[in-house]
mmCIF entry with sequence, helices, sheets and N, C-alpha, C, O atoms, coordinates in Angstrom:
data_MODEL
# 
_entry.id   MODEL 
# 
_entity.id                         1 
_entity.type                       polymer 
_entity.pdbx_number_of_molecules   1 
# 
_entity_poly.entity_id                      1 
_entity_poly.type                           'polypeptide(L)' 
_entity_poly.nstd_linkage                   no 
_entity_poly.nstd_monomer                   no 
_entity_poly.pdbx_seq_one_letter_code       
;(UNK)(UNK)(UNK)(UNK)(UNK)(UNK)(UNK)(UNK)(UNK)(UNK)(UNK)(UNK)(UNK)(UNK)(UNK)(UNK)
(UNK)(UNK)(UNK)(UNK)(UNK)(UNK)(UNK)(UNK)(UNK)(UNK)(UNK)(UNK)(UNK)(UNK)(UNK)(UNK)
(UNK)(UNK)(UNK)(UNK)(UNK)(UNK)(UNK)(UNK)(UNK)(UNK)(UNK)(UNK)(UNK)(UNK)(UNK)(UNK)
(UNK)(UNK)
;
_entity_poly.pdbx_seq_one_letter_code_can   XXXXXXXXXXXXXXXXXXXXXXXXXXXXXXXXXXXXXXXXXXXXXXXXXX 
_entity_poly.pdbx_strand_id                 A 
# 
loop_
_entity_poly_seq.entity_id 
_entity_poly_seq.num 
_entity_poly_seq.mon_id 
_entity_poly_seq.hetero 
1 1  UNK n 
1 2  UNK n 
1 3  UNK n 
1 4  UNK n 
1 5  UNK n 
1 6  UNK n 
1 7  UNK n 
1 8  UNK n 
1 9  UNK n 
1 10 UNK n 
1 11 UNK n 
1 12 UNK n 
1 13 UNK n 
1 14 UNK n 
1 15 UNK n 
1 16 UNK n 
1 17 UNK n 
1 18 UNK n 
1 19 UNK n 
1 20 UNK n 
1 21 UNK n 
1 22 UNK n 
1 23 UNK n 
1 24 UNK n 
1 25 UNK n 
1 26 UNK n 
1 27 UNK n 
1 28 UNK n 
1 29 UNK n 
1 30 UNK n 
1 31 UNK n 
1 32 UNK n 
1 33 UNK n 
1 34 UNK n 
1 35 UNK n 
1 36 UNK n 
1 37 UNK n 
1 38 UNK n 
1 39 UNK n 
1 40 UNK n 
1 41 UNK n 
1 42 UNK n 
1 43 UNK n 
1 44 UNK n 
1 45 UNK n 
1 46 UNK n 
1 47 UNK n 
1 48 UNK n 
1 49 UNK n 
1 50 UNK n 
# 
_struct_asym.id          A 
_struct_asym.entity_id   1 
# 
_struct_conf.conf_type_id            HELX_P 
_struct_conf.id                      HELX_P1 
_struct_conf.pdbx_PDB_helix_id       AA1 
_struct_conf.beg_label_comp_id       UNK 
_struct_conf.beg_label_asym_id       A 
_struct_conf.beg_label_seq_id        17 
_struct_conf.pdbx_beg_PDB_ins_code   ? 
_struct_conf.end_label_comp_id       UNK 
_struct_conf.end_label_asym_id       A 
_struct_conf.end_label_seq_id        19 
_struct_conf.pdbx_end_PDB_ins_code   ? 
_struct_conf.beg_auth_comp_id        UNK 
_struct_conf.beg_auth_asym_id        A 
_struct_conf.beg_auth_seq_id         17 
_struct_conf.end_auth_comp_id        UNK 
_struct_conf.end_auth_asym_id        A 
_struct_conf.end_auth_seq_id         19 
_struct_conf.pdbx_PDB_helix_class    5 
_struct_conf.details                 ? 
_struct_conf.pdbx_PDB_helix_length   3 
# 
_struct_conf_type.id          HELX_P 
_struct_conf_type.criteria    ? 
_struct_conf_type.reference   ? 
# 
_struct_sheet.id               AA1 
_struct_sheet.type             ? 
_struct_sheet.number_strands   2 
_struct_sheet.details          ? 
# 
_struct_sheet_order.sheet_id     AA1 
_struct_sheet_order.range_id_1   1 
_struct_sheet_order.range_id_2   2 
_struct_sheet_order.offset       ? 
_struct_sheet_order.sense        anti-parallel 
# 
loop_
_struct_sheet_range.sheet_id 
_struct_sheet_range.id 
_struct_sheet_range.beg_label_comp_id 
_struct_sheet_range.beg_label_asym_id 
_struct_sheet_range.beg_label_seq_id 
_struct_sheet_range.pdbx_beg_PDB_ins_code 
_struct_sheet_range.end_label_comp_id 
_struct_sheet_range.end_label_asym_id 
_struct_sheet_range.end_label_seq_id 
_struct_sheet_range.pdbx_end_PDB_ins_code 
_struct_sheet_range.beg_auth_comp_id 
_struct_sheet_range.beg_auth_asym_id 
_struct_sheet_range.beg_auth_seq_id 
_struct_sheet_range.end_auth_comp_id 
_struct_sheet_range.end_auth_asym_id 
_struct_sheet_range.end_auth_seq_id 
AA1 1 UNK A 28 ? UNK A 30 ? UNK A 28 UNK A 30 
AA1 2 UNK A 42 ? UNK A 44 ? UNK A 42 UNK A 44 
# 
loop_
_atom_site.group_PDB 
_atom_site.id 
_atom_site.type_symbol 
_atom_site.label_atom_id 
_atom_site.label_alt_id 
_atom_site.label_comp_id 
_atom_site.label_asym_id 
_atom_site.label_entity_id 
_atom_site.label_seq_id 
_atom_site.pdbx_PDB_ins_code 
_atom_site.Cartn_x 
_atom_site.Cartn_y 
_atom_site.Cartn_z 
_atom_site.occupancy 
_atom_site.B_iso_or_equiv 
_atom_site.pdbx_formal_charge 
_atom_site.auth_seq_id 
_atom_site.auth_comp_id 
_atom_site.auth_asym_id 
_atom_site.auth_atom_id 
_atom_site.pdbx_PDB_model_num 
ATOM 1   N N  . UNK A 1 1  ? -8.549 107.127 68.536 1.00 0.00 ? 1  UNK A N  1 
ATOM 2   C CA . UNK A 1 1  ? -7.500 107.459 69.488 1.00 0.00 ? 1  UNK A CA 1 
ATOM 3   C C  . UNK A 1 1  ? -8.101 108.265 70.637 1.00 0.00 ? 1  UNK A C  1 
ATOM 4   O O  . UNK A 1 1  ? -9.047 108.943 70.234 1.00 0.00 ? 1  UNK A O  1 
ATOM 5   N N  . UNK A 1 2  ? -7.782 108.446 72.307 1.00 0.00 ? 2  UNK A N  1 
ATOM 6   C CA . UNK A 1 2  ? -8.302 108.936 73.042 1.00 0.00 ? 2  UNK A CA 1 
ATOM 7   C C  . UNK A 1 2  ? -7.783 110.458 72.667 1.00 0.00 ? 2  UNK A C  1 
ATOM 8   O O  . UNK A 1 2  ? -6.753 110.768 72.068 1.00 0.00 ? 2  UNK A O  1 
ATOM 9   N N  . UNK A 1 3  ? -8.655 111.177 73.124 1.00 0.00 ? 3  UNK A N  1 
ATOM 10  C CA . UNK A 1 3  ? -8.770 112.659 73.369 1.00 0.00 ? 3  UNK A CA 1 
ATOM 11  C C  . UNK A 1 3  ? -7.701 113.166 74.650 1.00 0.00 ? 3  UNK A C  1 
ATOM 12  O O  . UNK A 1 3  ? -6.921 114.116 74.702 1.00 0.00 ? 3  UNK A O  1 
ATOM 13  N N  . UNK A 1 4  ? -7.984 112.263 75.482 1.00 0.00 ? 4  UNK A N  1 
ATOM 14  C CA . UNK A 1 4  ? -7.548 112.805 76.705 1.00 0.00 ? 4  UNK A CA 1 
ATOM 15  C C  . UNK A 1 4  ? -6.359 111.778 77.393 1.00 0.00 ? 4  UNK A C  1 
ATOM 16  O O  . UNK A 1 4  ? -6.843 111.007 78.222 1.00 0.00 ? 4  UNK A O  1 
ATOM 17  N N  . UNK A 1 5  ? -5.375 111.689 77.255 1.00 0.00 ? 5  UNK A N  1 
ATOM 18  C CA . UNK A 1 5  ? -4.338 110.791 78.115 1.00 0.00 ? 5  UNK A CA 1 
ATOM 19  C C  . UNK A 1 5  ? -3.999 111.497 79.462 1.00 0.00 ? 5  UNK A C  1 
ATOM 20  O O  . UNK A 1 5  ? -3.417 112.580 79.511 1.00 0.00 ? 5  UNK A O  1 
ATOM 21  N N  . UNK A 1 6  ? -4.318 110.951 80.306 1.00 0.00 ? 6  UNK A N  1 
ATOM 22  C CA . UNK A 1 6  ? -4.140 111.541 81.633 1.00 0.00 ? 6  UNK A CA 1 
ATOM 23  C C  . UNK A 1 6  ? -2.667 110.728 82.024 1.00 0.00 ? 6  UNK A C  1 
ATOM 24  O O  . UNK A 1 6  ? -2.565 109.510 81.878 1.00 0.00 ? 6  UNK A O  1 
ATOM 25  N N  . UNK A 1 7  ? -1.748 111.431 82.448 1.00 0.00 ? 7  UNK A N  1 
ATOM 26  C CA . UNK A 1 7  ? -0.467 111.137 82.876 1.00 0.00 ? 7  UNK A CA 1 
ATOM 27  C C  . UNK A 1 7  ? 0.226  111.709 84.483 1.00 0.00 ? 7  UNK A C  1 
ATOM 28  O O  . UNK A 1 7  ? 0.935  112.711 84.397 1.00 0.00 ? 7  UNK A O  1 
ATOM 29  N N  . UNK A 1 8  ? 0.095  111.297 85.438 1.00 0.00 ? 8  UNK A N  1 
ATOM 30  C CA . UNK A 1 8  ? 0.712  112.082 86.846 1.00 0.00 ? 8  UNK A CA 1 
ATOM 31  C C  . UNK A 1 8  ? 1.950  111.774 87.028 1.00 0.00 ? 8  UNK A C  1 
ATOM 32  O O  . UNK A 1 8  ? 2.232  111.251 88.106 1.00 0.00 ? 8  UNK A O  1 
ATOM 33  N N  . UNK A 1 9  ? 3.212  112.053 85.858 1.00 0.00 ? 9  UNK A N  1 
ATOM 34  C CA . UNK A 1 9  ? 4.592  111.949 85.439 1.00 0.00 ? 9  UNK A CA 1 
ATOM 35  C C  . UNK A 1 9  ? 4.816  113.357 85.291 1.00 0.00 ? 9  UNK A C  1 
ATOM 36  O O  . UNK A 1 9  ? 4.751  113.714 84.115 1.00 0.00 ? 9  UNK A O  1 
ATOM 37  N N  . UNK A 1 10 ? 5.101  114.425 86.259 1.00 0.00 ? 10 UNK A N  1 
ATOM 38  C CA . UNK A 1 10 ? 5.087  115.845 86.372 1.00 0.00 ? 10 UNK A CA 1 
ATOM 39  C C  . UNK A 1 10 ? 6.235  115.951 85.536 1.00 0.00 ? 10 UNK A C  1 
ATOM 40  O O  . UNK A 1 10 ? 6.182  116.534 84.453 1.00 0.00 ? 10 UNK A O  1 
ATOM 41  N N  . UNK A 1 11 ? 7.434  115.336 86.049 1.00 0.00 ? 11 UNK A N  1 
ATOM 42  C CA . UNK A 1 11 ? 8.724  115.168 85.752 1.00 0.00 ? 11 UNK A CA 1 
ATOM 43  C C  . UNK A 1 11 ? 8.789  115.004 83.645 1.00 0.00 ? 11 UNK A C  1 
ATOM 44  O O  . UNK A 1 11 ? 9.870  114.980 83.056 1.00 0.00 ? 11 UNK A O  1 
ATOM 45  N N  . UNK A 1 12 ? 8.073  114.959 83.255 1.00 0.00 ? 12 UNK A N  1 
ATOM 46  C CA . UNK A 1 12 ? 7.759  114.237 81.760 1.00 0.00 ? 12 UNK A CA 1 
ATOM 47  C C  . UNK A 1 12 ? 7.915  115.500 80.970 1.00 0.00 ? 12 UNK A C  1 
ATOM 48  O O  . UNK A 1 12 ? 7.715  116.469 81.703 1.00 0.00 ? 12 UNK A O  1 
ATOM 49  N N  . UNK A 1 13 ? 8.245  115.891 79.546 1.00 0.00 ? 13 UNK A N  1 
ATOM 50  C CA . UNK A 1 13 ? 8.058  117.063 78.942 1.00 0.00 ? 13 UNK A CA 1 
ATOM 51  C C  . UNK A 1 13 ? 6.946  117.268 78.740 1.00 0.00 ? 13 UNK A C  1 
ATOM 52  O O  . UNK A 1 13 ? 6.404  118.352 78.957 1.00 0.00 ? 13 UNK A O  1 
ATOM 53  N N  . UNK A 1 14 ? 6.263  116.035 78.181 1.00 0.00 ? 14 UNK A N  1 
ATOM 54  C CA . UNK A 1 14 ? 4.886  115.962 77.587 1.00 0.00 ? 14 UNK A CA 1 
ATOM 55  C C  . UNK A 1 14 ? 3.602  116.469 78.130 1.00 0.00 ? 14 UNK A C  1 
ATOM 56  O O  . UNK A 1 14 ? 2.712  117.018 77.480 1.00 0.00 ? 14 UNK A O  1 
ATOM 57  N N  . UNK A 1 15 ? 3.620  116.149 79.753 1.00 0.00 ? 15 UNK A N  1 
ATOM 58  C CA . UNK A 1 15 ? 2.906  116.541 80.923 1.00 0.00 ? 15 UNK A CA 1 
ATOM 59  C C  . UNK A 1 15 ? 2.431  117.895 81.455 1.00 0.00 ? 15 UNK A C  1 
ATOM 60  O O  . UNK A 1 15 ? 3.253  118.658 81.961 1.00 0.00 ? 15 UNK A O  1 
ATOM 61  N N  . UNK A 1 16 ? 1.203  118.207 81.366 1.00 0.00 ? 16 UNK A N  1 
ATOM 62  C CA . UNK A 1 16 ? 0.514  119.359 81.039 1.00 0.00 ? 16 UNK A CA 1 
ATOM 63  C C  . UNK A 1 16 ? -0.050 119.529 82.082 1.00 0.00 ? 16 UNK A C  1 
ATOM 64  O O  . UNK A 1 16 ? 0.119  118.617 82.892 1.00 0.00 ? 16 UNK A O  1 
ATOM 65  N N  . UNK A 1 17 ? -1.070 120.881 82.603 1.00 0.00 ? 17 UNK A N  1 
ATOM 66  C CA . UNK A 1 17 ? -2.053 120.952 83.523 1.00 0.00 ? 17 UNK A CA 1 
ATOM 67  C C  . UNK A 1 17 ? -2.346 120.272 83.902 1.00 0.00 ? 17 UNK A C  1 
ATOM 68  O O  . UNK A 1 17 ? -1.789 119.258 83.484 1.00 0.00 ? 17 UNK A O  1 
ATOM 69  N N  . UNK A 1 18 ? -3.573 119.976 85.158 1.00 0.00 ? 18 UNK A N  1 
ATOM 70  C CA . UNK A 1 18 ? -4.790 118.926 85.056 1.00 0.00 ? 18 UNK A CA 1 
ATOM 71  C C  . UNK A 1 18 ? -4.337 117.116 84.932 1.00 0.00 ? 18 UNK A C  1 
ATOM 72  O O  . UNK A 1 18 ? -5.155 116.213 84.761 1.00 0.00 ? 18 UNK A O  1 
ATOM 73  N N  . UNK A 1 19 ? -2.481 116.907 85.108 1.00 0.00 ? 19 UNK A N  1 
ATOM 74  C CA . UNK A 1 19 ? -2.232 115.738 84.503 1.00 0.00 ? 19 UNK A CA 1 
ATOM 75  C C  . UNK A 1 19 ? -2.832 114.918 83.400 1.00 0.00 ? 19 UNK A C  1 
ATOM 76  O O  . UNK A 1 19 ? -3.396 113.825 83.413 1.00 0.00 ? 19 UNK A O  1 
ATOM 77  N N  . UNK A 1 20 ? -2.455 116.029 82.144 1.00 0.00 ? 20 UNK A N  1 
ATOM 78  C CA . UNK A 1 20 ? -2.822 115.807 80.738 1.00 0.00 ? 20 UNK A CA 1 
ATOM 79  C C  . UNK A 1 20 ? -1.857 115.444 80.008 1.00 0.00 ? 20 UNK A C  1 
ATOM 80  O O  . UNK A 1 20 ? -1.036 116.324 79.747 1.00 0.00 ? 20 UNK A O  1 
ATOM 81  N N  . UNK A 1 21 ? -1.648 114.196 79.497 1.00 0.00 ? 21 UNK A N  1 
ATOM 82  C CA . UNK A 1 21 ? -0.109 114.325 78.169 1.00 0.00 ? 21 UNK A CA 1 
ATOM 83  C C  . UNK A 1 21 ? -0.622 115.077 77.137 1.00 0.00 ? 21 UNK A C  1 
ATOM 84  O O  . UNK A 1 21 ? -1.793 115.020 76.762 1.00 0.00 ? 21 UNK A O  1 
ATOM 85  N N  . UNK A 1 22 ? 0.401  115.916 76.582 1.00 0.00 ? 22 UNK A N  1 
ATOM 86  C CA . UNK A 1 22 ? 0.357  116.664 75.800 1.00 0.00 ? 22 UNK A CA 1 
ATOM 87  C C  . UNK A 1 22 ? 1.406  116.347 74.266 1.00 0.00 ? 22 UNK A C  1 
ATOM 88  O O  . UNK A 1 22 ? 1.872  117.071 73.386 1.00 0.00 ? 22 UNK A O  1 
ATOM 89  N N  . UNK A 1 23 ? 1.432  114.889 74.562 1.00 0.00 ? 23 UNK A N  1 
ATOM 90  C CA . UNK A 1 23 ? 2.347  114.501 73.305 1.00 0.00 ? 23 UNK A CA 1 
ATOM 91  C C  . UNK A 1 23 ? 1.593  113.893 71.980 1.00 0.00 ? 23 UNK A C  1 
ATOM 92  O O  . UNK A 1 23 ? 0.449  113.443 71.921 1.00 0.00 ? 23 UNK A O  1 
ATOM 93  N N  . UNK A 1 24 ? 2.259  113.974 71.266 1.00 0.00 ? 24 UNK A N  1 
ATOM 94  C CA . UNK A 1 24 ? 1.566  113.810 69.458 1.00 0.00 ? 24 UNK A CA 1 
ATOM 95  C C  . UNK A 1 24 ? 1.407  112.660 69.773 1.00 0.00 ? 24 UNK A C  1 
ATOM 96  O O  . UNK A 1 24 ? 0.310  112.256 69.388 1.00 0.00 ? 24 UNK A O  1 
ATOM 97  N N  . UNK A 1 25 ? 1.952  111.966 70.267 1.00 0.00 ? 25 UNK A N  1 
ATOM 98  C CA . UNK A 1 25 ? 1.613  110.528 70.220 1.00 0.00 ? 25 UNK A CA 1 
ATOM 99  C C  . UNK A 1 25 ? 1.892  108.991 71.217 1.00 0.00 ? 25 UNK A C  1 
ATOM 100 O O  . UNK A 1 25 ? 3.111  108.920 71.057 1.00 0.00 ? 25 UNK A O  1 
ATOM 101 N N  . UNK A 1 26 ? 1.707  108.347 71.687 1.00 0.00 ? 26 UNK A N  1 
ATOM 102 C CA . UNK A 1 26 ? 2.006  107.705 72.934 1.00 0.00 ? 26 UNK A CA 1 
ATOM 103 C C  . UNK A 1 26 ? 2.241  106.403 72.085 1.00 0.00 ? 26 UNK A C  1 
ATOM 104 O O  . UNK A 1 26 ? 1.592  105.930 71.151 1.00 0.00 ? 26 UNK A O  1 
ATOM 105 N N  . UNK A 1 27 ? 3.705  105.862 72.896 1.00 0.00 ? 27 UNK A N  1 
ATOM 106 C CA . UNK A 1 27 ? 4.401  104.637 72.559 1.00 0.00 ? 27 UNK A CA 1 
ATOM 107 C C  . UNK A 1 27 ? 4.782  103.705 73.630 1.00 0.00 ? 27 UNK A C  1 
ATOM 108 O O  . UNK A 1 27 ? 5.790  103.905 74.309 1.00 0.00 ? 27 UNK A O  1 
ATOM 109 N N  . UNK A 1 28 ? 3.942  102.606 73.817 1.00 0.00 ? 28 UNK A N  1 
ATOM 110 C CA . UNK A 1 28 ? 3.536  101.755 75.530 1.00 0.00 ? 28 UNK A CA 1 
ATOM 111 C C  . UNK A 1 28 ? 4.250  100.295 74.859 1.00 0.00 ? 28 UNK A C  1 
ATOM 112 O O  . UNK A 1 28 ? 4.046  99.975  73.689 1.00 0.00 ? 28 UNK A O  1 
ATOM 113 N N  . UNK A 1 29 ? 5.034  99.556  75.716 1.00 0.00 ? 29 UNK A N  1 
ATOM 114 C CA . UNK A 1 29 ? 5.961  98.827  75.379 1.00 0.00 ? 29 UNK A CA 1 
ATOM 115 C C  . UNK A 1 29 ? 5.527  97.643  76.953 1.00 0.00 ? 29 UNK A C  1 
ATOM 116 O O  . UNK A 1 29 ? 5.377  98.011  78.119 1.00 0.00 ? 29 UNK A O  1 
ATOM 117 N N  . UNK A 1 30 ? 5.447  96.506  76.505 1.00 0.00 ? 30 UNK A N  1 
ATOM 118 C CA . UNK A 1 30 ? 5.543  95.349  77.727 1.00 0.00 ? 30 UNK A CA 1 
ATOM 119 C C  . UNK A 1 30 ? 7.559  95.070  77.620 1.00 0.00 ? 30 UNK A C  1 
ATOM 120 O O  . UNK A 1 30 ? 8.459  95.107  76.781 1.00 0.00 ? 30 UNK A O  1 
ATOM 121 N N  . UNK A 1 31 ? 7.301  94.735  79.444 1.00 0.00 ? 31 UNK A N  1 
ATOM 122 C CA . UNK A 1 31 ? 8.654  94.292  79.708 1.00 0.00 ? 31 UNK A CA 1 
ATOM 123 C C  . UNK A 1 31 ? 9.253  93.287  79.267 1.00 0.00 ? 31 UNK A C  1 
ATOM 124 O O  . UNK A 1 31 ? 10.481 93.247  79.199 1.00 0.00 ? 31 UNK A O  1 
ATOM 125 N N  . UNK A 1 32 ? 8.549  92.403  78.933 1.00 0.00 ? 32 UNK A N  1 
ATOM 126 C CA . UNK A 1 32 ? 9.049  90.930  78.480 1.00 0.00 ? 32 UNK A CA 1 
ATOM 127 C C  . UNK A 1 32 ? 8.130  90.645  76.984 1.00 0.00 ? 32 UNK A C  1 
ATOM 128 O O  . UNK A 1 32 ? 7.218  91.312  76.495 1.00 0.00 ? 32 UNK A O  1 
ATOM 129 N N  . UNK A 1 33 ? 8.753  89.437  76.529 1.00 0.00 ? 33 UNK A N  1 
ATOM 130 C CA . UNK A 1 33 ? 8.534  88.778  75.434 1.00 0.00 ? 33 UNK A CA 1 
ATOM 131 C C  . UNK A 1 33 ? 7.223  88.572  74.752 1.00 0.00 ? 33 UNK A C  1 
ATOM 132 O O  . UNK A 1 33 ? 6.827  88.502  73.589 1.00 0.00 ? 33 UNK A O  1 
ATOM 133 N N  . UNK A 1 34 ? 6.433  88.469  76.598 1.00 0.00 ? 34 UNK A N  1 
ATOM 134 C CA . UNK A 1 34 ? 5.060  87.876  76.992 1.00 0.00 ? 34 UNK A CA 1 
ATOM 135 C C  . UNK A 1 34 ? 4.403  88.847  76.839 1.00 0.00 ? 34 UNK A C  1 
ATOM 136 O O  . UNK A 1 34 ? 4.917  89.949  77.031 1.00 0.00 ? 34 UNK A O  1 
ATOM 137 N N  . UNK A 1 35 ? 3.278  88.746  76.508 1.00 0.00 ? 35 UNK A N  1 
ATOM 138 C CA . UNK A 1 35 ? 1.780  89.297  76.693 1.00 0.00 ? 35 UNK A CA 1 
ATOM 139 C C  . UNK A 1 35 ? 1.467  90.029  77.689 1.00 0.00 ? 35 UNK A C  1 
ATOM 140 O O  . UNK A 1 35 ? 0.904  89.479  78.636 1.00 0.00 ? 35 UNK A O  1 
ATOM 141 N N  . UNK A 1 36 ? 1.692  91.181  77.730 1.00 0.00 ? 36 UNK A N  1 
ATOM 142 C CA . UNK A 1 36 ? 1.485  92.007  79.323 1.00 0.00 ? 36 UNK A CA 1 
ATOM 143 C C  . UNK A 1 36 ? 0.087  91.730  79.945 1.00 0.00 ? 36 UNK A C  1 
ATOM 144 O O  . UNK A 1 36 ? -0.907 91.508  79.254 1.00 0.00 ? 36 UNK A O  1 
ATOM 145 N N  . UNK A 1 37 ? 0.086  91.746  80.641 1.00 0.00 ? 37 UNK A N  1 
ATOM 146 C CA . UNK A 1 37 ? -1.278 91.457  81.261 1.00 0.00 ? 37 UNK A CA 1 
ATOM 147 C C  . UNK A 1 37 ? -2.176 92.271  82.333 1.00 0.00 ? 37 UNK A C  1 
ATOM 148 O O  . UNK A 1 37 ? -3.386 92.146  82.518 1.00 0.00 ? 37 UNK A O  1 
ATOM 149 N N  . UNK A 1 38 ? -1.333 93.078  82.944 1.00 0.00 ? 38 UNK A N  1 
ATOM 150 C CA . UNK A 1 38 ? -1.608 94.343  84.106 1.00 0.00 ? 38 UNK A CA 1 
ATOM 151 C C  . UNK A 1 38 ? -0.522 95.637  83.215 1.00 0.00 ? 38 UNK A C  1 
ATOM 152 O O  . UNK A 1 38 ? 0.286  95.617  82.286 1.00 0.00 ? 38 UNK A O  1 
ATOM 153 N N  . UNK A 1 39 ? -0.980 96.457  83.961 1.00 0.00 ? 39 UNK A N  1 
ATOM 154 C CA . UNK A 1 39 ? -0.436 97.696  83.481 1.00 0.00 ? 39 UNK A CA 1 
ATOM 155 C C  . UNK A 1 39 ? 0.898  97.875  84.180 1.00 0.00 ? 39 UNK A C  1 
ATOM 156 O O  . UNK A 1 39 ? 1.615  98.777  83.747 1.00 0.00 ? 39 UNK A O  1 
ATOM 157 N N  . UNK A 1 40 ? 1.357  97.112  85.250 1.00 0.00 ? 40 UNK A N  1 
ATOM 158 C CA . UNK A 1 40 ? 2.532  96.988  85.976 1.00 0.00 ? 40 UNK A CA 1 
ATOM 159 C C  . UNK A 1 40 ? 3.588  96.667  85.062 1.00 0.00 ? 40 UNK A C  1 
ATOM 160 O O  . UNK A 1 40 ? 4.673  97.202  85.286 1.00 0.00 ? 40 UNK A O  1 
ATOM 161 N N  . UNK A 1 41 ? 3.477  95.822  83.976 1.00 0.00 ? 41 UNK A N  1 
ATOM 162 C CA . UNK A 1 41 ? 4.189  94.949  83.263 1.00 0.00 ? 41 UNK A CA 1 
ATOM 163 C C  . UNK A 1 41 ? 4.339  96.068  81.896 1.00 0.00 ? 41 UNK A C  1 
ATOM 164 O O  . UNK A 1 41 ? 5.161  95.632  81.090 1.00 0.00 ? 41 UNK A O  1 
ATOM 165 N N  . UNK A 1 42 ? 3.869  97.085  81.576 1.00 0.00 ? 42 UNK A N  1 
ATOM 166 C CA . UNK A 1 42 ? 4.620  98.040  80.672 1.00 0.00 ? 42 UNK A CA 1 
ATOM 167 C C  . UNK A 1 42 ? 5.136  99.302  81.163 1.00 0.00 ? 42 UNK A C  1 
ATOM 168 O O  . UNK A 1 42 ? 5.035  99.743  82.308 1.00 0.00 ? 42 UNK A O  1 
ATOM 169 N N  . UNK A 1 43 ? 5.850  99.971  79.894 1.00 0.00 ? 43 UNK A N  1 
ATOM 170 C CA . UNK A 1 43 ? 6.639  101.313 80.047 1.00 0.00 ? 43 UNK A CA 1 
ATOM 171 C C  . UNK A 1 43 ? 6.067  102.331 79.178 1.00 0.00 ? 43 UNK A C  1 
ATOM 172 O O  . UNK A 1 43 ? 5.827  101.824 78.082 1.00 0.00 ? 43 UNK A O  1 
ATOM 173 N N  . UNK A 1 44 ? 5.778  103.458 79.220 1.00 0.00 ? 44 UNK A N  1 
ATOM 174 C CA . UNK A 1 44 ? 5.590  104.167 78.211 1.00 0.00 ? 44 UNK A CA 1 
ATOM 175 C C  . UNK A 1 44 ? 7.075  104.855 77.844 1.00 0.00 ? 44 UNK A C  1 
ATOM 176 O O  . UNK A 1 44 ? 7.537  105.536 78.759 1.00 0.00 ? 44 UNK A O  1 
ATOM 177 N N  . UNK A 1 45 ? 7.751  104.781 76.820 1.00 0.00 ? 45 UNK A N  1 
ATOM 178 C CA . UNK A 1 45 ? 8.505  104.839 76.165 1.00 0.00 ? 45 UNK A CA 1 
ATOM 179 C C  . UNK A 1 45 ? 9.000  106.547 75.508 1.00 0.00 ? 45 UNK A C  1 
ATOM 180 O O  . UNK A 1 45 ? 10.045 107.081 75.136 1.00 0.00 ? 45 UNK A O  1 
ATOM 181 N N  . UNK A 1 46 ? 7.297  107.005 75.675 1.00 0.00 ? 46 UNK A N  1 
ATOM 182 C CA . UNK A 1 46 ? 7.193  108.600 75.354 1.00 0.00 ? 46 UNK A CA 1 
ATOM 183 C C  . UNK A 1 46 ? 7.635  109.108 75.935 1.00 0.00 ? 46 UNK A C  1 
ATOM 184 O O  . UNK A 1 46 ? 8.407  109.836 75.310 1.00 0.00 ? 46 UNK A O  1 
ATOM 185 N N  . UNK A 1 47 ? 7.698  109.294 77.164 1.00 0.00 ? 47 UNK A N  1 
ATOM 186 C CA . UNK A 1 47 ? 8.656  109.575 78.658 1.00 0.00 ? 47 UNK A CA 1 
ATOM 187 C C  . UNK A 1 47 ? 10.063 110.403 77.972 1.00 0.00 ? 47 UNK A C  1 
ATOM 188 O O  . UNK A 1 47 ? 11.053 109.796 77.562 1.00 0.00 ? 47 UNK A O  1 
ATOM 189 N N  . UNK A 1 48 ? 9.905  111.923 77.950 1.00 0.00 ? 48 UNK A N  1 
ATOM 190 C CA . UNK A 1 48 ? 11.079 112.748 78.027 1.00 0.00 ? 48 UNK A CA 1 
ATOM 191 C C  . UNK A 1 48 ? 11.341 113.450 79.456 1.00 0.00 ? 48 UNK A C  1 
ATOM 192 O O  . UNK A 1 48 ? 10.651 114.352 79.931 1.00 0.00 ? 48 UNK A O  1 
ATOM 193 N N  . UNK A 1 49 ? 12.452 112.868 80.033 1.00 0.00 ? 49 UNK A N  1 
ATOM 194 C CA . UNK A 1 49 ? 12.595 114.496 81.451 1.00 0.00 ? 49 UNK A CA 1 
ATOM 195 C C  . UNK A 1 49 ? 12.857 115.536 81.011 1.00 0.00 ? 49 UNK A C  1 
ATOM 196 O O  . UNK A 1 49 ? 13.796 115.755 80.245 1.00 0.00 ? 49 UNK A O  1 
ATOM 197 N N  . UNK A 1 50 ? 11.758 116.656 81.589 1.00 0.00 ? 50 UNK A N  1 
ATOM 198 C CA . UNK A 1 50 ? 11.966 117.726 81.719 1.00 0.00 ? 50 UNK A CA 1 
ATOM 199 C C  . UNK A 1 50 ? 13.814 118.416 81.660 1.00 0.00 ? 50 UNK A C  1 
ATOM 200 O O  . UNK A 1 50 ? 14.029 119.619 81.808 1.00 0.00 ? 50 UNK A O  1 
# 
């Protein structure tokens, strides 16, 4: 698992100094049915507002 998730989602709970996530764990979801293929085409799901 990475060490370091860099996130520039200020707005996020998870979102730390340095644009660091600071969450236990990251949950990345594609928009459709299909096979995401660019990073455009998912959501991270971990996403709490502040």
């Amino acid at each position: 698992m990475a060490k370091d998730v860099l996130c520039e989602v200020n707005s996020c709970v998870h979102w730390a100094e340095e644009n660091k996530c600071n969450a236990d764990s990251i949950y990345i979801v594609s928009h459709s049915s299909k096979e995401a293929s660019k990073s455009a085409e998912t959501d991270c799901k971990t996403f709490e507002v502040k």
